[in-house]
N, C-alpha and C positions, 0 to 999 in steps of 0.2 A: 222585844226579843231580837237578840243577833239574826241579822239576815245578808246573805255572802249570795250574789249575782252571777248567774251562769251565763254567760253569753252566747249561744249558741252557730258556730260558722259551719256545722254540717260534718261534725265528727261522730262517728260510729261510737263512741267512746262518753257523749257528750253527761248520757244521764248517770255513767256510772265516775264519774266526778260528781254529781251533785249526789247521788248513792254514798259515796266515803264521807263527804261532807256530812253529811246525817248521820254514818257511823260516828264523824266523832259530837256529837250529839248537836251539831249547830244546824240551824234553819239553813236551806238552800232554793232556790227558784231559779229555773231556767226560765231566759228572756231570747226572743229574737234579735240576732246581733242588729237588728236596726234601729234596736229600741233608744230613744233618745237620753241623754245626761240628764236633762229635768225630770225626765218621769224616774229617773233610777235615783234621786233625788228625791225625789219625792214619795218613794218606798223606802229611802229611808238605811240603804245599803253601807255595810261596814267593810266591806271590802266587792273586789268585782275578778270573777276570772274567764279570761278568755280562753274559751275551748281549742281542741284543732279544727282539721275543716282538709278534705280533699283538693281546694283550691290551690292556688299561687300566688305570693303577694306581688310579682311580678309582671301578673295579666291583671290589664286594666279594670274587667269589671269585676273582678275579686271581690268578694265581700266586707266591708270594712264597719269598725263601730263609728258613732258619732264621734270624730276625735274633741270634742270638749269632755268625754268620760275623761280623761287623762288631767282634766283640771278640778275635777272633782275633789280634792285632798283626800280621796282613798286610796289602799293600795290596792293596786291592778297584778295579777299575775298572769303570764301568757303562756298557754302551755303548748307547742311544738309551730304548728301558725299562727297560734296565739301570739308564741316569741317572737316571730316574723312582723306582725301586725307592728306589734310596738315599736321594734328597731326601724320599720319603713315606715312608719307614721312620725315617728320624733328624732329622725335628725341620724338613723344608722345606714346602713344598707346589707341586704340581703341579694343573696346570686344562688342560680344554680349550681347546686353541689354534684360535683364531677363522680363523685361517687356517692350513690345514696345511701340512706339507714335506714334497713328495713329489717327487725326482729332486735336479735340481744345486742346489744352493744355493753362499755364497760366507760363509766366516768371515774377519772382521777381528780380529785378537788384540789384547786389552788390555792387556795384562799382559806384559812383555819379560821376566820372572824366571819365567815360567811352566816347570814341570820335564815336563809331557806334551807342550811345545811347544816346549822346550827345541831352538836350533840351526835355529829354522823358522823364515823370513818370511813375514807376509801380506801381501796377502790370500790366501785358499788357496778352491781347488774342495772341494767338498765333497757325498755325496752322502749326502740327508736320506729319511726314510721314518717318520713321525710325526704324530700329528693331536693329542696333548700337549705340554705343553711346563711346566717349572719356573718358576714363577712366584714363589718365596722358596725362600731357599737355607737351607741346615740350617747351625746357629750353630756359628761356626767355617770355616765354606765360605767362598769367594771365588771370582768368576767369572772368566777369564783370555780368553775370545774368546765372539764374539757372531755372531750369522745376522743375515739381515733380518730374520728373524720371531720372534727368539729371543736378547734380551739374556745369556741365562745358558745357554749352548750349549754350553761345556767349565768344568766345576766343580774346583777343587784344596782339600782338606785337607790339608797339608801333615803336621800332627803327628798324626790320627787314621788318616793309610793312605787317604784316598777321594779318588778321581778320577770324573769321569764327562763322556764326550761326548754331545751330542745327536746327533749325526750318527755314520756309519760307517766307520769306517777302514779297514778291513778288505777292500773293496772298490775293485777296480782305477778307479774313477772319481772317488776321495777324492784330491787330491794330497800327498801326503808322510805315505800312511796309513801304510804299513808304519813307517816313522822313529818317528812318533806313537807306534806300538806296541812298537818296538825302544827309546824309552826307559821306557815302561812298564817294560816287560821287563828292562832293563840299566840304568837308571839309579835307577827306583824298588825293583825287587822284587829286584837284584842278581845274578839270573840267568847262569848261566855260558851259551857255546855248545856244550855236552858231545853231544847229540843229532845223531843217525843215523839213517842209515834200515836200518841192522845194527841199532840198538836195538829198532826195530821190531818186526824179525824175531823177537829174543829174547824181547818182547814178548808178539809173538801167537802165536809157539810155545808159551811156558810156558802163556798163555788159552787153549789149543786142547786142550793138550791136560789143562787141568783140566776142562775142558766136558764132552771124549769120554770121557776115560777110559781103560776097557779096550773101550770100545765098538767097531765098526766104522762106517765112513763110505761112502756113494756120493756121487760128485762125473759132473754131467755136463760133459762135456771137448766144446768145440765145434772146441779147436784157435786158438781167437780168443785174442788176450793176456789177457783178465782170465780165462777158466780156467784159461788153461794155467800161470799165474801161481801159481793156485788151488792148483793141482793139486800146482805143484814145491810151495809152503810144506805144504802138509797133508803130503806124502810125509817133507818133511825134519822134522814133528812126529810123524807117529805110522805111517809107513813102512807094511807089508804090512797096517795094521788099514783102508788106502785101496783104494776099487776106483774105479777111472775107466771110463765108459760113455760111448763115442765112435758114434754116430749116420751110419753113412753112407745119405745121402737121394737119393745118385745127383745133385747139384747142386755136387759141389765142384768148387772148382782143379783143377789136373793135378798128381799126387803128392799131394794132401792128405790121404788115408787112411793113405796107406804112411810120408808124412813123421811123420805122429801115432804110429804103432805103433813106427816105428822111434825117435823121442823119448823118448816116457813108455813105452815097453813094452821097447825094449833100450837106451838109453842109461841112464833112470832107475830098469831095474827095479821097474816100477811094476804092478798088477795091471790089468790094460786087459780091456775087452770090447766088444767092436765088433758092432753093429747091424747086419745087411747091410739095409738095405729100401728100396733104391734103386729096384726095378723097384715095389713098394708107391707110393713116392710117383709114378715117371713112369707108372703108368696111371689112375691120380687125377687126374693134370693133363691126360692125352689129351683134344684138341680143346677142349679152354678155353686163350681165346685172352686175354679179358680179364684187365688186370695185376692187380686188386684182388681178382677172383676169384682169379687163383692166388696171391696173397698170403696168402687167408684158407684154401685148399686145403693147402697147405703148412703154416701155422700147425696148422691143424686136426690135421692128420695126426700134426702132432712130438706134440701133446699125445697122441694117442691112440698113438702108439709107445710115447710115455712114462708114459703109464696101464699099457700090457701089456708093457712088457720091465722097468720098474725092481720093481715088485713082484715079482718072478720073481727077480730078481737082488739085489734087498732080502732075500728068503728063504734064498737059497743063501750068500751071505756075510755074514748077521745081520747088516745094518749097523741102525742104531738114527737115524744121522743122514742129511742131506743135505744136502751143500754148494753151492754156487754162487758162479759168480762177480762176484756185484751188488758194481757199484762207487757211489760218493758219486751222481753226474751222476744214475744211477737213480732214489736213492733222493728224492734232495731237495725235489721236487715231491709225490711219490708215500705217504710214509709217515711218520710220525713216529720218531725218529731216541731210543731210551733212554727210550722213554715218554712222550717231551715233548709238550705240546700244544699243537704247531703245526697251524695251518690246510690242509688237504689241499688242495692245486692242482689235480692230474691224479694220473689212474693210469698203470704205466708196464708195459711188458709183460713185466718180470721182475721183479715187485715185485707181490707179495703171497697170499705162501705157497703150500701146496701139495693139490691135490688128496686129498680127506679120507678117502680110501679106502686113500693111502701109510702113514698113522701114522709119518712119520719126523719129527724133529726139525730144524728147519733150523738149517744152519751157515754163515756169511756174513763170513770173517775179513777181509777187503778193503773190508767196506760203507762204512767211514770214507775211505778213500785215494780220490783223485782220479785220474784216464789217466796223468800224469804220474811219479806216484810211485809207481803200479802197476808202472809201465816201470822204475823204480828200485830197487821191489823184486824184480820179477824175474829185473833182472842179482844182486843181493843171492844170489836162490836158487838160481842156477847157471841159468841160462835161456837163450841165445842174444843177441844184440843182435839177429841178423836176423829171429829170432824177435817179439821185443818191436818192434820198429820198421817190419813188416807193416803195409801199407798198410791201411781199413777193407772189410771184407769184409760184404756187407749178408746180414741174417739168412734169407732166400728163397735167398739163393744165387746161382747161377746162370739160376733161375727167374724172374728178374725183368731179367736181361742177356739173355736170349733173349728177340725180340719174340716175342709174339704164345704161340701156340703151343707148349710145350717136348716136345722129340723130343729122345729118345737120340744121333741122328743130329749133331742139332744143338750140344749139347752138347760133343759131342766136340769138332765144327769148332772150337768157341767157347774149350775150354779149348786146344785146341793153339798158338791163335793168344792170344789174351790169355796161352800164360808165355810166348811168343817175344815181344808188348812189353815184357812187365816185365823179361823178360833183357837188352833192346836198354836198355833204361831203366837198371838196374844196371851192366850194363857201360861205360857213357859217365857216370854218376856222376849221372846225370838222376830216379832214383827216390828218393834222400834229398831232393832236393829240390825233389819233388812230395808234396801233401797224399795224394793219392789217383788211380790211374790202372789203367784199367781195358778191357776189351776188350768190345764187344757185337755179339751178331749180327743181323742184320738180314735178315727172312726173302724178301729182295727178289734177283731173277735176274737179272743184266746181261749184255748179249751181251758176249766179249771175245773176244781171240787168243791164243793160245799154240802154236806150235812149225806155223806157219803153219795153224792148224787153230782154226774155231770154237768157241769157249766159251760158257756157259751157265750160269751159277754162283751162288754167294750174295756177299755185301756182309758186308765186318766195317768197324764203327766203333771209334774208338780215340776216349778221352776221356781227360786229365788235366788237373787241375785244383786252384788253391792255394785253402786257407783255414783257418780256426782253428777253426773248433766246428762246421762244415757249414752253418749258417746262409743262408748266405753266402760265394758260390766265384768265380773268375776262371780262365780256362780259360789252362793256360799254354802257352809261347811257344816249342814245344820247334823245337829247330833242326831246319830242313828235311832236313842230313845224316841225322840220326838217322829225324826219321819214313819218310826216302825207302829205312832199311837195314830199317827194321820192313816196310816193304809190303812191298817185294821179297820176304823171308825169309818174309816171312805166306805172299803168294799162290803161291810155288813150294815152300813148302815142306806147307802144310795143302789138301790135296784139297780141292775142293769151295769155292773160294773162289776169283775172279776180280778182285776191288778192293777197294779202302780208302781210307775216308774219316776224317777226321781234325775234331771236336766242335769248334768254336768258340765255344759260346755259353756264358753265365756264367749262375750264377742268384741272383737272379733276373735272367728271366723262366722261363729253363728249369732244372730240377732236375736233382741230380750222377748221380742214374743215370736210365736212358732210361723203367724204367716204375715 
């Protein structure tokens, strides 16, 4: 199978190059740029591209590839220092650009015979992130398009194999990045579209289980799709050597412990151990009413379950490793990615090892895959689609959909009436196409009537709302039949509940869940 080389110099950017690459259905690997011409040789590579990188090719120890990759007879594409790399490794030169390119910029093509721009008219968007720029081309080069700020912004070798853009393609803001990259891919490096997301799977099976071994594994199972994703790949690589440790904190859905056991523990045959320490965490949150205090309460607590149950259970099943379900989104900000030396952004709250007293090994087969193709590989592992397509479920729980306060009490009201929306929601076809929708209770008492007789009761809010990465939501437009069969069913059907109100507001100003 075609296999195209990522080289990695410490670009935020680097795995969703090799993300497109698989969109256009070819195998991709990222390698650390140190990795040497023989080995990449000896993988067997039809082409090789070089990522960016926050560095400079102008400071000494900058990171550089092997330059015998360059005699490889593949072609190389450089993409922004990637470009740099090339021109100041074979014979160009690059300087500080007196003005830099940071966000849109606009390329106009010179060159109509161009083969990386092959099939594209300009002018084209383009989005730039560089404070160098090529300022002489390496002998044999020719420039094919230009920036504002950058006469020699996509370079062509035609008989040596070298390509290089200034700018990023790779990125949903480039226009006709991906093409760009599809003839890389297909017309320079000849690349079939033989790639799956079944290849994958064979993939990080066979890596899983040269890693473990005969070793055993603990995996904690939240039940959210990137575990449980986790969970089926590691079961269908190395079977009963898995133990799964599912946490009930007394803040779930309705069914979500039973739905877990009956999954991974009788559908999967999988080794399950389930945590009861529900009444643990609700008398930790007794009378803390503040959202941020019970955020940190909750937090605290998971760690400290997870200090005293996984060592316990580390012992009795010898496991050696620990999995997780860290997907790309995690890591990208958070850590460097195969050693590379990227610049740390932020820390992220499942990113960055493990408590030094576990001595386990961490195992992290999904760190590369994106939501998307996590969801593609868990139908891949025998998963559910309703499973995978779970709306998002915030990591507090329920503890943070309960105002104020969280009570047992409350809880319940809260789960009985948030699955009768999400039921009302699935059976009128309204829950595929919402982002996320959710039920909250609200610890306020309304006078009402029922069966000619006064009431006195609590308030549930209902929230749904569209959007693409949470950022950024719009509260949707659900048909009055539908909200007006959820109140009904709510208040005659969940005790302790008199009315419902229905969230209109987008955010910003207000945020997707209430605390």
């Amino acid at each position: 199978m075609s296999i195209i080389a990522v080289l990695d110099f410490g670009s935020q950017y680097t795995q969703v190059i090799a993300r497109r690459i698989r969109e256009c259905k070819v195998r991709s690997r990222i390698f650390s740029h140190t990795i040497s011409a023989d080995a990449l040789k000896n993988e067997g590579v039809i082409g090789i591209i070089l990522s960016g990188g926050p560095a400079s090719v102008k400071t000494p120890d900058s990171p550089r590839p092997d330059p015998a990759i360059f005699d490889l007879g593949v072609p190389v594409l450089g993409i922004c220092y990637g470009l740099q790399l090339i021109a100041e490794m074979t014979g160009g030169a690059v300087a500080k650009s007196a003005e830099r390119e940071y966000g849109a910029g606009t390329l106009d093509i010179t060159a109509a015979d161009s083969r990386l721009l092959a099939g594209i008219k300009g002018p084209l968007a383009v989005w730039n992130s560089h404070g160098d720029k090529v300022t002489r081309l390496p002998r044999g080069a020719r420039t094919v398009a230009r920036t504002e700020n950058s006469r020699l912004a996509v370079i062509e070798d035609t008989r040596l194999h070298r390509y290089g853009l200034q700018f990023h393609p790779e990125v949903n803001h480039t226009q006709h990045g991906v093409k760009i990259l599809k003839n890389f891919l297909f017309k320079i490096c000849r690349a079939k579209p033989e790639w799956r997301m079944s290849s994958f799977v064979n993939e990080a099976i066979a890596a899983i289980r040269a890693q473990v071994g005969s070793d055993n594994v603990l995996l904690a199972l939240s039940g959210g799709v990137d575990s449980s994703v986790v969970a089926a790949l590691l079961h269908k690589a190395i079977g009963k050597q898995l133990t799964c440790v599912f946490v009930d904190h007394g803040l779930l859905r309705l069914g979500e412990r039973a739905q877990v056991e009956e999954m991974f523990r009788d559908h999967f045959k999988m080794n399950l151990v389930v945590v009861d320490a529900a009444e643990r965490f609700l008398s930790k949150l007794k009378g803390v009413a503040d959202p941020e205090k019970k955020r940190k309460i909750i937090g605290h607590e998971f760690i400290k379950v997870f200090e005293e149950e996984f060592p316990k259970i580390a012992r009795k099943s010898g496991a050696k490793f620990l999995a997780q379900g860290t997907i790309y989104p995690d890591v990208i900000e958070s850590a460097a990615v195969n050693s590379n030396p990227a610049a740390t952004i932020k820390s992220h709250h499942n990113v960055g090892g493990l408590p030094k007293k576990m001595k386990l090994r961490l195992l992290e087969p999904i760190r590369e895959l994106f939501k998307d193709e996590v969801r593609a590989l868990g139908l891949e592992v025998g998963l559910p689609h309703n499973m995978l397509w779970r709306h998002p479920f915030p990591g507090p729980g329920l503890g943070v959909r309960v105002l104020g306060e969280v009570k047992k009490e409350y809880c319940d009201i809260l789960r009985a009436a948030d699955a009768i929306f999400i039921e009302e929601l699935q059976k009128s076809d309204w829950y595929s196409k919402t982002w996320q929708a959710f039920a909250v209770f609200i610890p306020v008492r309304t006078v009402g009537v029922m069966g000619d007789e006064r009431t006195y009761d609590y308030l549930i809010g209902l929230r749904a709302i569209h959007s693409t990465d949470a950022m950024t939501a719009d509260w949707v437009r659900l048909p009055y039949d539908l909200l007006q069969r959820t109140s009904s069913r709510i208040i005659n059907e969940v005790k302790g509940v008199n009315r419902v109100v229905y969230d209109i507001s987008s955010k910003p100003p207000a945020t997707i869940e209430w605390e």
